[in-house]
C-alpha positions in Angstrom: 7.9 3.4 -22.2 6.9 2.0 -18.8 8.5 -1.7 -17.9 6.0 -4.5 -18.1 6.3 -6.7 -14.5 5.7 -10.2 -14.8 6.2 -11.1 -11.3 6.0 -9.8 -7.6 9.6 -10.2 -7.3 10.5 -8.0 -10.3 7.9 -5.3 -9.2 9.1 -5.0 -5.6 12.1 -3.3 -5.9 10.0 -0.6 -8.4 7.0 -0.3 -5.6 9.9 0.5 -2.8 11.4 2.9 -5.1 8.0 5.1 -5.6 8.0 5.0 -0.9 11.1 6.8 -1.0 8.8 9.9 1.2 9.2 8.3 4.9 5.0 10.5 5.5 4.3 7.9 2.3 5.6 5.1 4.1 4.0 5.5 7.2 0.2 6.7 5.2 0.6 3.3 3.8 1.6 1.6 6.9 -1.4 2.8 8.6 -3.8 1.9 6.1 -2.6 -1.4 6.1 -3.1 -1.6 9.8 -6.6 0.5 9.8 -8.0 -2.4 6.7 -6.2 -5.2 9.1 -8.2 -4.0 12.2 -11.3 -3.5 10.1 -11.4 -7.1 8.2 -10.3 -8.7 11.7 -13.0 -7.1 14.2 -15.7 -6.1 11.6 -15.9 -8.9 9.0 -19.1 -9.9 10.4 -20.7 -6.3 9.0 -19.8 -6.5 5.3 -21.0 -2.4 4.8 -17.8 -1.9 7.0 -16.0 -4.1 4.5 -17.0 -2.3 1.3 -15.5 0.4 3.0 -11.9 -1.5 3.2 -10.8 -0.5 -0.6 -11.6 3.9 0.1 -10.2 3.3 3.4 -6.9 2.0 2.4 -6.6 3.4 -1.2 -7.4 6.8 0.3 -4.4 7.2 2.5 -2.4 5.5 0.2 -3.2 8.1 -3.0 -2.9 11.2 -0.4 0.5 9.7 0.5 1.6 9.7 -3.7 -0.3 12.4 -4.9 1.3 15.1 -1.7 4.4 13.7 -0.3 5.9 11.6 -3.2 4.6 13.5 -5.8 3.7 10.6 -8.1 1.4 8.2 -9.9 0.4 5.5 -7.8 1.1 1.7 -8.8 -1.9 0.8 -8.0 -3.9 2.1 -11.5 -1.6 -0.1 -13.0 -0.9 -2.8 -10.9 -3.6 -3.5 -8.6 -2.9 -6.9 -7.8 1.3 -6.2 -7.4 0.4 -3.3 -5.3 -1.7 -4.3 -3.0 0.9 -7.4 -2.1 3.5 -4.7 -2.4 1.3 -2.9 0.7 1.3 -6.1 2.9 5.1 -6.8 1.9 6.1 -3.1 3.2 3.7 -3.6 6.1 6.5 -6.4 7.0 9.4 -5.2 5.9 9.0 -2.1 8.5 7.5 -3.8 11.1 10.7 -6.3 10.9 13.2 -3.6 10.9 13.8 -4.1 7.3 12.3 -0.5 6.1 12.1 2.4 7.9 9.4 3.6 9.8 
């Protein structure tokens, strides 16, 4: 049986745990970046924002389903998982987390 999160803070340490591949990592890191660039110089054009959720969700899944091997958070966790994205953004552009 799977562990029920209640908050961001218990979650985190599962969502670092399934970015253990450092090709996941850095799939996620770019999508993060690509959908930053995107909502920053684009917002104006919202086609190019529709595109923001296959854009990012699509390097994201190739990073789970063909480096890490596994099921990603996010059909189970959309909301933890996308903050989860931004707070690994951070944590490796700080240092914190490998790039």
């Amino acid at each position: 049986m799977e562990k029920k999160y209640k908050t961001f803070a218990e979650f985190y340490p599962f969502y670092l745990a399934e970015h253990k591949n450092r090709t996941c990592r850095r799939l996620h890191f770019t999508e993060t970046l690509i959908v930053m660039i995107i909502y920053i110089f684009f917002s104006f054009r919202w086609t190019l924002l529709l595109s923001l959720p296959f854009v990012g969700y699509g390097f994201a899944w190739v990073g789970h389903f063909f480096f890490e091997k596994n099921r990603p958070a996010t059909f189970t966790y959309p909301l933890f998982s996308l903050l989860g994205d931004f707070a690994m953004f951070k944590d490796i552009l700080i240092g914190k987390i490998k790039y």
